[in-house]
C-alpha positions as CSV (number, residue, x, y, z in Angstrom):
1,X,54.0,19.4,83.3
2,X,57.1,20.9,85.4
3,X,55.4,23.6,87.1
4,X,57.2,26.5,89.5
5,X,54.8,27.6,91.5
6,X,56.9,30.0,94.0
7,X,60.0,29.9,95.2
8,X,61.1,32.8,97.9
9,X,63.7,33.4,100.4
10,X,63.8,35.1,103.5
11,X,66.0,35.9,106.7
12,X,68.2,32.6,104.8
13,X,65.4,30.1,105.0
14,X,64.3,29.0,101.6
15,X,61.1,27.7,100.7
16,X,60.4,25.7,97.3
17,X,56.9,24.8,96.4
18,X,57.3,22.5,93.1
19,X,54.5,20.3,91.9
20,X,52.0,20.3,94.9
21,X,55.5,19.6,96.9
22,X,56.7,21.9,99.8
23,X,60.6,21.8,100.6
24,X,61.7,24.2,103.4
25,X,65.5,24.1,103.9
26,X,67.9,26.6,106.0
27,X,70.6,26.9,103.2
28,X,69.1,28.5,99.5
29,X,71.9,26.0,97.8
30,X,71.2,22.9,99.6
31,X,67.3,23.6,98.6
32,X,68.4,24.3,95.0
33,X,70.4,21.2,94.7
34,X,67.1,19.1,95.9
35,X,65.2,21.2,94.0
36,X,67.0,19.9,91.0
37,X,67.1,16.5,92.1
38,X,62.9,16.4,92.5
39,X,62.6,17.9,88.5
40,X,65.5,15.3,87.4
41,X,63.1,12.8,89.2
42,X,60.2,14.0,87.8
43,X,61.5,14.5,84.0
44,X,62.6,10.4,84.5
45,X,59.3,9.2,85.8
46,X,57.5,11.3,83.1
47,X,59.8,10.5,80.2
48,X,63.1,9.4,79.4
49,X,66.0,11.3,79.1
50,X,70.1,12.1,79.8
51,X,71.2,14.5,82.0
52,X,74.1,15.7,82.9
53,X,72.3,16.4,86.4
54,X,71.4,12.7,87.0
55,X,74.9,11.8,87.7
56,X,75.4,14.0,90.7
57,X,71.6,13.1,92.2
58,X,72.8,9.4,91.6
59,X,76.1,9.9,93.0
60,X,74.2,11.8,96.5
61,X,71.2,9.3,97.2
């Protein structure tokens, strides 16, 4: 379902590919947070459920 497939950081420039999904930010936390944000997505598109982590996505789109 959820599936990691690599996530590596270099010379501070983090890359995330999550699902068939490539995210390439500058700052390792801002990547984190939005890599939280697309598997909060994902988990409520697939099935649903209550996270404590939906609030903050909600509260940053």
């Amino acid at each position: 379902m959820l599936r990691l497939i690599a996530g590596v950081v270099f010379g501070g420039l983090a890359i995330f590919y999550f699902d068939g999904i490539l995210f390439v930010t500058s700052s390792l936390l801002m990547s984190f947070d939005m890599f939280l944000n697309v598997i909060t997505s994902r988990c409520k598109v697939n099935e649903v459920i209550g996270l404590d982590i939906s609030g903050s996505m909600e509260s940053q789109e």
